[in-house]
MARVEX-869576 format. One record per residue (C-alpha): residue number from 1; residue in one letter; x, y, z. Coordinates in steps of 0.25 Angstrom, whole numbers, always signed. Each point is the difference from the previous one (the first is absolute). Example, Ala and Ser with C-alpha at 12.3 -4.5 7.8 and 13.67 -1.06 7.14 Angstrom:
2
atom pos 1; code A; xx +49; yy -18; zz +31
atom pos 2; code S; xx +6; yy +14; zz -2
***
This chain:
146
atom pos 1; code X; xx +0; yy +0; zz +0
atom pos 2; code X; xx +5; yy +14; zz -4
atom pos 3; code X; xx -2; yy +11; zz +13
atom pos 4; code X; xx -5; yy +14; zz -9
atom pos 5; code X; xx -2; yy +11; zz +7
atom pos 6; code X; xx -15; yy +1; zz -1
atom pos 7; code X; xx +1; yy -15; zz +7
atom pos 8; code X; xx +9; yy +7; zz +14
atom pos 9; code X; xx -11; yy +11; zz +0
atom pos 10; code X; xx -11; yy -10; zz +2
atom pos 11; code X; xx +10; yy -6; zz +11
atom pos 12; code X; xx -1; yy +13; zz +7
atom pos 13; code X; xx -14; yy +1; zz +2
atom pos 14; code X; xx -3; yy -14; zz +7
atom pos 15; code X; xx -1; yy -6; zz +11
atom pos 16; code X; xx +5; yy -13; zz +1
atom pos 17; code X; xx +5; yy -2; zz +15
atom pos 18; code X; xx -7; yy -13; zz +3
atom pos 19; code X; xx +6; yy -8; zz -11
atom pos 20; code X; xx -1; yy -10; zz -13
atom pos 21; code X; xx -16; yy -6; zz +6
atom pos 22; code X; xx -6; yy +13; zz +4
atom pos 23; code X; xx -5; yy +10; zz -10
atom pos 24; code X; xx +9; yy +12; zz -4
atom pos 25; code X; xx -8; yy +12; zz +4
atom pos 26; code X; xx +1; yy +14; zz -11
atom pos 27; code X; xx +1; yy +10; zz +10
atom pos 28; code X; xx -2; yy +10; zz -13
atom pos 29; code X; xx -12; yy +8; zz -7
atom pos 30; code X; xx -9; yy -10; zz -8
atom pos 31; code X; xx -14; yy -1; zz -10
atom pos 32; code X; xx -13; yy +3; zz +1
atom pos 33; code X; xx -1; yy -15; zz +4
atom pos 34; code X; xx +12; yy -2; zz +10
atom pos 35; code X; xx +10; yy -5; zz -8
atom pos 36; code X; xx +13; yy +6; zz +1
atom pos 37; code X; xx +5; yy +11; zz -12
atom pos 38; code X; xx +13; yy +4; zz -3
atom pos 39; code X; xx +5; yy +9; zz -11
atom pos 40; code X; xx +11; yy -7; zz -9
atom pos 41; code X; xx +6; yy +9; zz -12
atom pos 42; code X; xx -13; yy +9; zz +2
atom pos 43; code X; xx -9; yy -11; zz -1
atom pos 44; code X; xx -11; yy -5; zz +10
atom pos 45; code X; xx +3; yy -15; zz +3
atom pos 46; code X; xx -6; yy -10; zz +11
atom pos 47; code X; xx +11; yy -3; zz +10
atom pos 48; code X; xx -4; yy -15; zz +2
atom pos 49; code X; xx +1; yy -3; zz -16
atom pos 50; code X; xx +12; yy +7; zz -1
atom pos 51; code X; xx +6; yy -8; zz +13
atom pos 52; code X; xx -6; yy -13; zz -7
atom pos 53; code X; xx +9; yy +4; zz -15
atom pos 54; code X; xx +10; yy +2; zz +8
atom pos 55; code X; xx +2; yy -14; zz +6
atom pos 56; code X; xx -7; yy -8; zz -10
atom pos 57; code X; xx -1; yy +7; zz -13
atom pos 58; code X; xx -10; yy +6; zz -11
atom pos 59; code X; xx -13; yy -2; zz +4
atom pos 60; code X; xx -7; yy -5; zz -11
atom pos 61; code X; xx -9; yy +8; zz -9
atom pos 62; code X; xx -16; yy +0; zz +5
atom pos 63; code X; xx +5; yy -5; zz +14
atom pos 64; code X; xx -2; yy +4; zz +15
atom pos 65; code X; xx +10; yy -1; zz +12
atom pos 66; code X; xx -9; yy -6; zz +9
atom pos 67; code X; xx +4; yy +0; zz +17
atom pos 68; code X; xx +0; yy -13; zz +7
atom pos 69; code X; xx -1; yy +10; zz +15
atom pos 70; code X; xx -13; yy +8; zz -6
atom pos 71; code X; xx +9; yy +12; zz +4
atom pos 72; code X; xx +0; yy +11; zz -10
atom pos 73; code X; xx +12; yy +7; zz +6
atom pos 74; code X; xx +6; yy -13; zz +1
atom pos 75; code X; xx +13; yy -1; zz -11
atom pos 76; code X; xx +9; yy -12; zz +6
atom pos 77; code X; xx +3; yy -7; zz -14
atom pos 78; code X; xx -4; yy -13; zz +7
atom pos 79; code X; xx -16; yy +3; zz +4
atom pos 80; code X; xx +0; yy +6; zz -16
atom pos 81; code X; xx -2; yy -10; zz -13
atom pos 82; code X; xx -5; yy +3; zz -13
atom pos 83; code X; xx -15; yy -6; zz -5
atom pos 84; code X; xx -12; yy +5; zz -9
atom pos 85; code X; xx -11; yy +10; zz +8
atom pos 86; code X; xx -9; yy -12; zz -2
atom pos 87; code X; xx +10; yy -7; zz +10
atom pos 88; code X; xx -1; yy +12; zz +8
atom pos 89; code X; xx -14; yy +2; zz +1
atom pos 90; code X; xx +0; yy -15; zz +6
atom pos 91; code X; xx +8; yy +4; zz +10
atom pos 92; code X; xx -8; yy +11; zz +3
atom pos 93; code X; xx -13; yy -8; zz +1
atom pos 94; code X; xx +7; yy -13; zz +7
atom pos 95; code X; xx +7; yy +11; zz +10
atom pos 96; code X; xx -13; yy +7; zz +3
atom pos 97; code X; xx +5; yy +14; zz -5
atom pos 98; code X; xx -11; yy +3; zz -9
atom pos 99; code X; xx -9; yy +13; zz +6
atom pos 100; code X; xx -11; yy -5; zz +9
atom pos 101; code X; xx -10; yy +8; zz -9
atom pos 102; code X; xx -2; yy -13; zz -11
atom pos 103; code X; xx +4; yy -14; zz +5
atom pos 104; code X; xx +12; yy -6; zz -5
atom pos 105; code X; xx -6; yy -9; zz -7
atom pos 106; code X; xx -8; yy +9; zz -10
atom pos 107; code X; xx +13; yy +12; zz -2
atom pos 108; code X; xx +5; yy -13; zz -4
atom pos 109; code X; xx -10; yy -4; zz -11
atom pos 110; code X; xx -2; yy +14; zz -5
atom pos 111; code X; xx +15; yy +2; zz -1
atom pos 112; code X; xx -1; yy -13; zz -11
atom pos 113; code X; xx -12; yy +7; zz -6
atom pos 114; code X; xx +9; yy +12; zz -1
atom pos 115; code X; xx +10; yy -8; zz -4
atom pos 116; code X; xx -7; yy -6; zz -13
atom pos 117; code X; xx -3; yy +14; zz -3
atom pos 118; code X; xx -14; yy +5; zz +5
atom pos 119; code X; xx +1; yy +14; zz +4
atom pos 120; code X; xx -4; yy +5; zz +13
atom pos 121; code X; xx -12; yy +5; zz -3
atom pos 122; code X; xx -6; yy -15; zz -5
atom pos 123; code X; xx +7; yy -6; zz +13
atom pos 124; code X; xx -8; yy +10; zz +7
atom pos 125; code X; xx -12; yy -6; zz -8
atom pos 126; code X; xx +3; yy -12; zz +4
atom pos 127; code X; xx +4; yy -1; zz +15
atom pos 128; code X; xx -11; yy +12; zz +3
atom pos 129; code X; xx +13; yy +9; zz +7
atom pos 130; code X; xx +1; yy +15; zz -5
atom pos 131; code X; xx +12; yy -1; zz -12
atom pos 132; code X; xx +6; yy +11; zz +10
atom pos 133; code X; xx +2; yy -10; zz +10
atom pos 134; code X; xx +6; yy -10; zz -9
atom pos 135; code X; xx +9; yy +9; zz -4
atom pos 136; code X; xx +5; yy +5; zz +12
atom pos 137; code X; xx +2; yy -14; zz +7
atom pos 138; code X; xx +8; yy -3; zz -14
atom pos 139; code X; xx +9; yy +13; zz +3
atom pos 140; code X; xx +2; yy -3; zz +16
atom pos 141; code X; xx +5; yy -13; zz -5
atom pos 142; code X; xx +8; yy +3; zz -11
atom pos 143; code X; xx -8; yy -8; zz -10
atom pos 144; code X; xx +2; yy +1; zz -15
atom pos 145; code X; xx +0; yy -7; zz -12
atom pos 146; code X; xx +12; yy -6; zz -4
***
């Protein structure tokens, strides 16, 4: 592995005190949905996916960087492997993180209708929740198409 310089600035901003099996804490500024941000070359990058190329590699195109902890701040390379939001989303569902206001179940199956291209508005038709709704439990989530 080659140490750049944007790799020691990420170093400098967590907290990694209790070692290899505990998450590594950013202690910086992050998104709107709690993942840590850093600027690299004046561009907006998420810290855990640039921690995970670093270790591991490219992550390959259409794919997430999913967290084995379910903690957003979390960037130690070993809580961080690579899988499609589809594999995602089953975590979520499996973990219980999807917002209490629709079961798990049914964010699940309207994400697959989502999927296979209906629009929100005919998920809306369909499951008889505002299209509003829909889309803000898919933004919270970070669900989109791949």
């Amino acid at each position: 592995m080659t140490i750049d310089n944007s790799f020691v600035s990420l170093l400098s901003f967590i907290d990694a005190e209790g070692g290899c099996d505990t998450c590594w804490q950013w202690l910086s500024g992050t998104n709107t949905f709690g993942y840590g941000r850093i600027s690299i070359n004046g561009k907006r990058r998420i810290v855990h996916r640039e921690m995970y190329k670093s270790f591991y590699g490219p992550i390959k195109n259409g794919n997430v960087v999913r967290h084995s902890c379910d903690n957003r701040r979390c960037c130690n390379p070993l809580h961080l492997l690579q899988g499609t939001q589809k594999e995602n989303v089953k975590d979520m569902v499996e973990r219980q993180r999807i917002p209490s206001m629709i079961s798990n179940e049914i964010v699940l199956e309207m994400f697959q209708y989502w999927e296979k291209g209906y629009s929100q508005r005919d998920i809306s038709k369909i499951f008889g929740y505002p299209q509003g709704t829909i889309s803000n439990c898919f933004k919270r989530l970070g669900l989109r198409k791949v």
